[in-house]
C-alpha positions in Angstrom: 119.2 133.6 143.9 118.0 130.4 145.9 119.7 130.3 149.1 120.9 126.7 150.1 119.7 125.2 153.3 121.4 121.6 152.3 123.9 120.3 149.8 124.6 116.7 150.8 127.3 114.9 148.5 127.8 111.8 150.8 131.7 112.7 150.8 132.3 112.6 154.5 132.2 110.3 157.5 128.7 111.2 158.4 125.3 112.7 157.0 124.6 116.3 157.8 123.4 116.7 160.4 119.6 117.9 159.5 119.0 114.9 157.7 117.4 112.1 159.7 116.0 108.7 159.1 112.1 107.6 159.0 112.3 103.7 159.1 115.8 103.1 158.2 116.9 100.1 156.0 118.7 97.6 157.6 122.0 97.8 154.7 123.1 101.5 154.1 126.1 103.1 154.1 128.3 106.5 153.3 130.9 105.5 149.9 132.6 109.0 150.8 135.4 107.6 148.4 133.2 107.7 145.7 130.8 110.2 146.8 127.7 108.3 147.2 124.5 107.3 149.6 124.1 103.4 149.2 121.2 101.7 150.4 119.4 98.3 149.7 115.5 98.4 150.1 114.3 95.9 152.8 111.2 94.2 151.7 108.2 94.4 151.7 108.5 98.3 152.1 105.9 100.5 150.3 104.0 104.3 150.9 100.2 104.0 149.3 97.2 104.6 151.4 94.2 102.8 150.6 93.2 103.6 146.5 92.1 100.4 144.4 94.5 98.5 145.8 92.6 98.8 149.3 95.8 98.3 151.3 98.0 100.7 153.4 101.6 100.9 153.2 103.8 103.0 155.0 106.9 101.7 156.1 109.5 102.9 153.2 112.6 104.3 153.9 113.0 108.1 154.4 115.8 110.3 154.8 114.8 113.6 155.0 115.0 117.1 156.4 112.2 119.9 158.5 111.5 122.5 155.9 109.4 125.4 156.4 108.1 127.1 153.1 109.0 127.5 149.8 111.0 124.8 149.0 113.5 123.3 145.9 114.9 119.7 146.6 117.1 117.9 143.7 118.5 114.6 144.0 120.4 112.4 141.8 119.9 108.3 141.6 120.9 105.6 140.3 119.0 102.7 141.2 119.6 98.6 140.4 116.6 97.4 140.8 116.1 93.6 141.3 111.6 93.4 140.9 108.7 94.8 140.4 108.4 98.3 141.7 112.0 98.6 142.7 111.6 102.7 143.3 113.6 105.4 144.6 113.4 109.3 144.6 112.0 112.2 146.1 109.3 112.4 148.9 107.9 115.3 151.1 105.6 114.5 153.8 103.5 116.2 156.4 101.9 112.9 157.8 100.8 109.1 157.0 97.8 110.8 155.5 99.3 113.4 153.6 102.6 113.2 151.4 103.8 113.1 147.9 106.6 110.6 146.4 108.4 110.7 142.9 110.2 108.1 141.7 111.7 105.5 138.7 109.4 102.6 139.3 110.9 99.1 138.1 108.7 96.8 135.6 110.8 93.6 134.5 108.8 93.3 131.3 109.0 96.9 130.6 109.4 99.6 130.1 110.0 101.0 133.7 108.4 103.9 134.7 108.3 107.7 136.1 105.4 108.0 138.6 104.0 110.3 141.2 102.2 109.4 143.8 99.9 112.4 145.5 98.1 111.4 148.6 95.4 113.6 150.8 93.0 112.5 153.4 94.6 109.1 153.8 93.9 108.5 149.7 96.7 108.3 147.5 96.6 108.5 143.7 99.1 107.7 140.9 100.2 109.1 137.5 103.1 107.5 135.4 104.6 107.7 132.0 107.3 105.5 130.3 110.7 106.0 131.6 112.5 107.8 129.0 116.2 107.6 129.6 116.7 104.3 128.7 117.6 100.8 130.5 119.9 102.1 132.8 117.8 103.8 135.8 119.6 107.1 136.2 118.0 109.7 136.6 117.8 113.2 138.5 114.3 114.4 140.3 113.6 118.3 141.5 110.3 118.7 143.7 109.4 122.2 143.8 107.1 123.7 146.9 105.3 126.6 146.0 103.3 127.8 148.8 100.6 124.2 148.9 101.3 123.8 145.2 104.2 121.0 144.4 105.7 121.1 140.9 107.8 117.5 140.1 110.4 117.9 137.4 112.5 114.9 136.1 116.1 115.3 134.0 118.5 112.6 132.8 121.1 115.0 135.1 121.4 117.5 137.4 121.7 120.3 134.9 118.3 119.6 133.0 116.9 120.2 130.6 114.4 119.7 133.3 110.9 117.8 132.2 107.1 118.5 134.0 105.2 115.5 135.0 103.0 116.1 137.9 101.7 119.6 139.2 99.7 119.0 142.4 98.5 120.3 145.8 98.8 118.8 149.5 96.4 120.0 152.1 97.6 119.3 155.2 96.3 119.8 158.1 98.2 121.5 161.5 101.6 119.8 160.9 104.1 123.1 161.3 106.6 121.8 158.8 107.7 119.8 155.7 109.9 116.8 155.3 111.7 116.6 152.1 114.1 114.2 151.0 115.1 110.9 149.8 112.9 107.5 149.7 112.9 104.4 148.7 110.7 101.3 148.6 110.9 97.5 147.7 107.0 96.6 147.8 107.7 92.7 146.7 111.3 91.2 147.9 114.6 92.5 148.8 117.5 92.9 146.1 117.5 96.3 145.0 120.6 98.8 145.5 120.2 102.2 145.3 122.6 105.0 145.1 122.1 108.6 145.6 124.9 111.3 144.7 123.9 114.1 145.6 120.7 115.5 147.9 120.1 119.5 147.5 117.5 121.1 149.1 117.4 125.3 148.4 115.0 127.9 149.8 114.0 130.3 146.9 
């Protein structure tokens, strides 16, 4: 049975206390009435290092925890997004240069999209398929660590049936320790809200 290192619900005065901030966004806030993380994007916030684009991005908004080994992180989200690539999800991170991100990406001529983004060596690459549950972006992510191996998994909620769309492996390099959580991003302007409900993070 998976042991639980983390179950944050977002019902209480305060985040658990493992969970800290990389770049915080300027509006968030605990609805413990109605169980919920909200948080709006600033702008322009992005991760991506270098690939086709030729730019580097790295100030997104990252709430995570230190994780050593074997890891399962799940997360619930609902995002409202406002432009183009609007995104919020799942990221674990060893450094700039090495990190991997899952998300609902937002395209107002649609449809919107489920991507990955898989990044070694200070290079990032991206696979994405059409966003299947419909207009609404609500959606449940699990990232699965399995020794350097990551397995992303994506659900229209938290009790699956739970869909593969990226198997992939980070090479870090001496970083002692994994940071798993919850990201999001506004690359263009401000107006998205997102909301998380739940953040669960299990050691197998």
């Amino acid at each position: 049975m998976p042991h639980p290192l983390l179950n944050e619900t977002f019902d209480g005065a305060a985040l658990h206390p493992l969970l800290k901030w990389m770049n915080p966004p300027s509006t968030w806030r605990i609805d413990g009435a109605r169980s919920r993380l909200l948080l709006e994007p600033d702008a322009p916030t992005d991760f991506w290092q270098e690939t086709h684009y030729g730019f580097r991005a790295d100030n997104g908004h990252f709430l995570y925890a230190e994780v050593h080994g074997d890891t399962v992180a799940t997360a619930a989200i609902l995002c409202h997004p406002a432009h183009q690539y609007d995104q919020a999800g799942l990221m674990v991170r060893f450094s700039a240069e090495c990190w991997l991100k899952a998300s609902a990406e937002f395209e107002p001529e649609g449809p919107s999209h489920l991507g990955a983004v898989v990044t070694n060596s200070g290079f990032s690459d991206w696979s994405l398929q059409d966003f299947p549950y419909g207009d609404t972006l609500s959606y449940c992510l699990r990232l699965r660590r399995e020794g350097r191996d990551f397995l992303v998994e994506h659900a229209a909620g938290e009790h699956g049936p739970w869909n593969l769309m990226r198997i992939a492996r980070l090479l870090p390099g001496s970083e002692p320790c994994a940071r798993i959580g919850l990201y999001a991003c506004s690359p263009k302007e401000s107006g998205c809200r997102v909301e998380a409900r739940f953040l669960r993070i299990e050691l197998p």
